[in-house]
MDTraj code that builds the backbone (N, CA, C; nanometers):
import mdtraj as md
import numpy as np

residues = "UNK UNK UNK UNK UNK UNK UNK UNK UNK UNK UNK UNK UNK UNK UNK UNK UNK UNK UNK UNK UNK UNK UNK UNK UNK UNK UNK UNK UNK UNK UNK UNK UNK UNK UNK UNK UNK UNK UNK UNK UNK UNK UNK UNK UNK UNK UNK UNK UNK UNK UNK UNK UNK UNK UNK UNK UNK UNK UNK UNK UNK UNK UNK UNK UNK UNK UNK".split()
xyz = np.array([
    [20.3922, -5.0754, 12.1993],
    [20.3667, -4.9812, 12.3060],
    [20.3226, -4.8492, 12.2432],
    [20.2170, -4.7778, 12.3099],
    [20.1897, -4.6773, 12.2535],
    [20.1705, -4.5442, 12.3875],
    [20.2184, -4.4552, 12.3628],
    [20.2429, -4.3700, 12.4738],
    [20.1654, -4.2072, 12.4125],
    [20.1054, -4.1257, 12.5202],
    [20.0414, -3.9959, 12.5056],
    [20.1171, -3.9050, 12.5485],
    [20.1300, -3.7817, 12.4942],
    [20.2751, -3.7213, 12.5574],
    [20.0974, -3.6242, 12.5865],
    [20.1116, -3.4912, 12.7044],
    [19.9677, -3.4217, 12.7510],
    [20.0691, -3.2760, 12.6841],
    [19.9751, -3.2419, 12.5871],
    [19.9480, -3.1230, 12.5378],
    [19.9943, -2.9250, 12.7118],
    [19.9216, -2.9757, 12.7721],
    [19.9264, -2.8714, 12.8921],
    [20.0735, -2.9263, 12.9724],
    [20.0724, -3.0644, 12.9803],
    [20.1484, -3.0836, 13.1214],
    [20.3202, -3.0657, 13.0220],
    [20.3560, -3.1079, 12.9290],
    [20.5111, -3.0631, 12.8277],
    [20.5338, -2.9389, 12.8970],
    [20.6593, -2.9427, 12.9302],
    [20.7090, -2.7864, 12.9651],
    [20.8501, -2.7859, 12.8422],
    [20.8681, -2.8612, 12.7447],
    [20.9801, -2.8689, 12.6948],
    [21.1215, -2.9161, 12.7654],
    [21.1430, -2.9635, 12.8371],
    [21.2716, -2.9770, 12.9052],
    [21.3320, -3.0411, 12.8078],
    [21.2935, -3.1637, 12.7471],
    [21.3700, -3.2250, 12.6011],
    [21.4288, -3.3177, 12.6894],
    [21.3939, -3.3478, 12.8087],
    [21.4688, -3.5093, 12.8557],
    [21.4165, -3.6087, 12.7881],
    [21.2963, -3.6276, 12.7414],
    [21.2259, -3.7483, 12.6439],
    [21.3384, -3.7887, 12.5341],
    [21.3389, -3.6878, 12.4651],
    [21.4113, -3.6633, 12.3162],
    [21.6087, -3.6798, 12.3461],
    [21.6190, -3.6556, 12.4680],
    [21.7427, -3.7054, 12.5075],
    [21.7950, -3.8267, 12.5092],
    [21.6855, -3.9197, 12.5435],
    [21.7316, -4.0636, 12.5905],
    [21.6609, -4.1286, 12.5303],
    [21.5427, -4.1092, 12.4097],
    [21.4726, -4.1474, 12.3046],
    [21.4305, -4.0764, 12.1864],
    [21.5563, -4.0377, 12.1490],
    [21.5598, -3.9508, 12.0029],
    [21.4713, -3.9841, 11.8637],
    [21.5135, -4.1641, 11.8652],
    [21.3905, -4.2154, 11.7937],
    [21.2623, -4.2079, 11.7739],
    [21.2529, -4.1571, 11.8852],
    [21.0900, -4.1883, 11.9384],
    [21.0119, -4.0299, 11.9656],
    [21.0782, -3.9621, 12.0277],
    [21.0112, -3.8130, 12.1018],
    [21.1053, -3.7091, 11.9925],
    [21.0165, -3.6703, 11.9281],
    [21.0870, -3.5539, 11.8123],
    [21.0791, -3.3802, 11.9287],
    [21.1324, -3.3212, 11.9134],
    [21.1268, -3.1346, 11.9522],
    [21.0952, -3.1059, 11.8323],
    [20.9880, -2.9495, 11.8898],
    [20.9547, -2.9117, 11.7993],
    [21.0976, -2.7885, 11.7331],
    [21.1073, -2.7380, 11.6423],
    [21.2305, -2.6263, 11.5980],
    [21.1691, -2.4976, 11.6579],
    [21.0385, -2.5241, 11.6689],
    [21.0388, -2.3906, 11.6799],
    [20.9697, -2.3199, 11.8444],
    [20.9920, -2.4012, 11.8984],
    [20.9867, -2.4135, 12.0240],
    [21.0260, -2.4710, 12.1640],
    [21.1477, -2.5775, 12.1302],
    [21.1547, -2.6877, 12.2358],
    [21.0405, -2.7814, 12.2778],
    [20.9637, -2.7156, 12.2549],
    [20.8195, -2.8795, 12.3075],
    [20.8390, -2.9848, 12.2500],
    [20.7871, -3.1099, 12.2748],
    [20.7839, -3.2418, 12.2190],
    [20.6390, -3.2403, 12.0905],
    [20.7150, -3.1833, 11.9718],
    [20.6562, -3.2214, 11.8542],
    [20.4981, -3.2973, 11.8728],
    [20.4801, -3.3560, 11.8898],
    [20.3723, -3.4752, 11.9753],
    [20.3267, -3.4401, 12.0812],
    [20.3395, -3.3172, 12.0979],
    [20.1927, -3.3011, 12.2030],
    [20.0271, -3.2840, 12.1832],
    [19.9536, -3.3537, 12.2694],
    [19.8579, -3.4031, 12.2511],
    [19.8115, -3.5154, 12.1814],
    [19.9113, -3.5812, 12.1664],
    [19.8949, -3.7423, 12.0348],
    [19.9090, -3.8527, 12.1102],
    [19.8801, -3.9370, 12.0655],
    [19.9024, -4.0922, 12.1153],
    [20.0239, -4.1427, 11.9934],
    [20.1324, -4.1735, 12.0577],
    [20.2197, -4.1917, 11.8943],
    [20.2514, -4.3822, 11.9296],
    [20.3036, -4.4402, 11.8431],
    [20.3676, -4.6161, 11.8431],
    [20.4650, -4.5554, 11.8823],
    [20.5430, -4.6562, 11.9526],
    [20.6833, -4.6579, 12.0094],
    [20.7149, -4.7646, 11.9284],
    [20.8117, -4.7765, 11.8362],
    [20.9002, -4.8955, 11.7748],
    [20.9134, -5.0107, 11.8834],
    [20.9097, -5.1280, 11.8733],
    [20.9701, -5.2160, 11.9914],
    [21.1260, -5.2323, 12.0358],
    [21.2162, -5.2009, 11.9334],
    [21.3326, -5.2016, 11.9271],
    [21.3620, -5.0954, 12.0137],
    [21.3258, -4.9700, 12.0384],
    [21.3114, -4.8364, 12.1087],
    [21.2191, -4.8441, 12.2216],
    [21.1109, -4.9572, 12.2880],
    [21.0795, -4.9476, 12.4424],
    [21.2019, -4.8920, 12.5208],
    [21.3230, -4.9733, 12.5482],
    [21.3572, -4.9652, 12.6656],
    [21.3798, -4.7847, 12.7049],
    [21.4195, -4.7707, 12.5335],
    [21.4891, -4.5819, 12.5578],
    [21.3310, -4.5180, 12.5970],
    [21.2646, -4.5399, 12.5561],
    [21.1296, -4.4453, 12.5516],
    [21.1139, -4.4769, 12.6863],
    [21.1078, -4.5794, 12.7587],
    [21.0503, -4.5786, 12.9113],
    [21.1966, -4.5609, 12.9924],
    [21.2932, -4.4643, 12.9432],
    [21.3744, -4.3883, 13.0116],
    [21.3483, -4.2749, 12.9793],
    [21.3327, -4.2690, 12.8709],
    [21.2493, -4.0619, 12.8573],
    [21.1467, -4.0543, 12.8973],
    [21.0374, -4.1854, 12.9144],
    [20.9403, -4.1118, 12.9770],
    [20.9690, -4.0668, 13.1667],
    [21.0507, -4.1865, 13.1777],
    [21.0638, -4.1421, 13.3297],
    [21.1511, -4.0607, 13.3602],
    [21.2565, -3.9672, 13.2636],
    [21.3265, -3.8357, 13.3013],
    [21.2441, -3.7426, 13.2650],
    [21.0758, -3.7750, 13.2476],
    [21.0046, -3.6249, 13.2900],
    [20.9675, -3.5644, 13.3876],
    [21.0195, -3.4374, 13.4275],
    [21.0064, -3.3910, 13.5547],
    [20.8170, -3.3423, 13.5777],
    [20.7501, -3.3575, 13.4316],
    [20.5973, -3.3157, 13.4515],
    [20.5409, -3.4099, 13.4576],
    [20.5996, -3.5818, 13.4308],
    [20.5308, -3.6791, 13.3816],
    [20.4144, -3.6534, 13.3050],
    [20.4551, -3.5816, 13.1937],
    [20.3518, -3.5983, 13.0834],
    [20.3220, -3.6353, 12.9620],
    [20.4208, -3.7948, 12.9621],
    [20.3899, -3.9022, 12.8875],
    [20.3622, -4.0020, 12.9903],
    [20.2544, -4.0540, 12.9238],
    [20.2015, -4.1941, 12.9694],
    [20.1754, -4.2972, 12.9124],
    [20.2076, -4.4257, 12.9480],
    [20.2094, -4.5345, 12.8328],
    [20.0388, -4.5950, 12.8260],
    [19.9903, -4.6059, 12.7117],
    [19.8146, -4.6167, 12.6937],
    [19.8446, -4.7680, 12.6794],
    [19.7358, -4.7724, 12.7483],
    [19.6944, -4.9286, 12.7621],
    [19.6374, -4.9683, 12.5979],
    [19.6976, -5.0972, 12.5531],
    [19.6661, -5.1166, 12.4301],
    [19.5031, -5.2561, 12.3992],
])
top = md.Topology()
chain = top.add_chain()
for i, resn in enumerate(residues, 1):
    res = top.add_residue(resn, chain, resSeq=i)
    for name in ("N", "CA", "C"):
        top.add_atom(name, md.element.get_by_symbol(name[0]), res)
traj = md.Trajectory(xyz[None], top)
């Protein structure tokens, strides 16, 4: 699985990185998701958490890319 976190739509809330720590890094020096604007791999072992952080985004601005 490979997912796009959107550069504009991140407001930082850090729910991603809450419930998929593996997967969605913060940045230190800001709260944003490290990975904005990227297309990153999701481990397979780590789907289920990642498609719970993606859906505790209140901007939905990760989306899973069609592979």
């Amino acid at each position: 699985m490979k997912v796009h976190i959107d550069e504009i739509k991140c407001s930082g809330h850090g729910r991603c990185a809450k419930y998929a720590p593996e997967v969605f890094r913060l940045s230190d020096d800001d709260g944003y998701n490290a990975d904005r604007g990227q297309t990153i791999d999701v481990p397979a072992a780590e789907e289920k958490n990642a498609a719970i952080g993606i859906r505790s985004c209140p901007e939905r601005a990760i989306t899973v890319v069609a592979e």
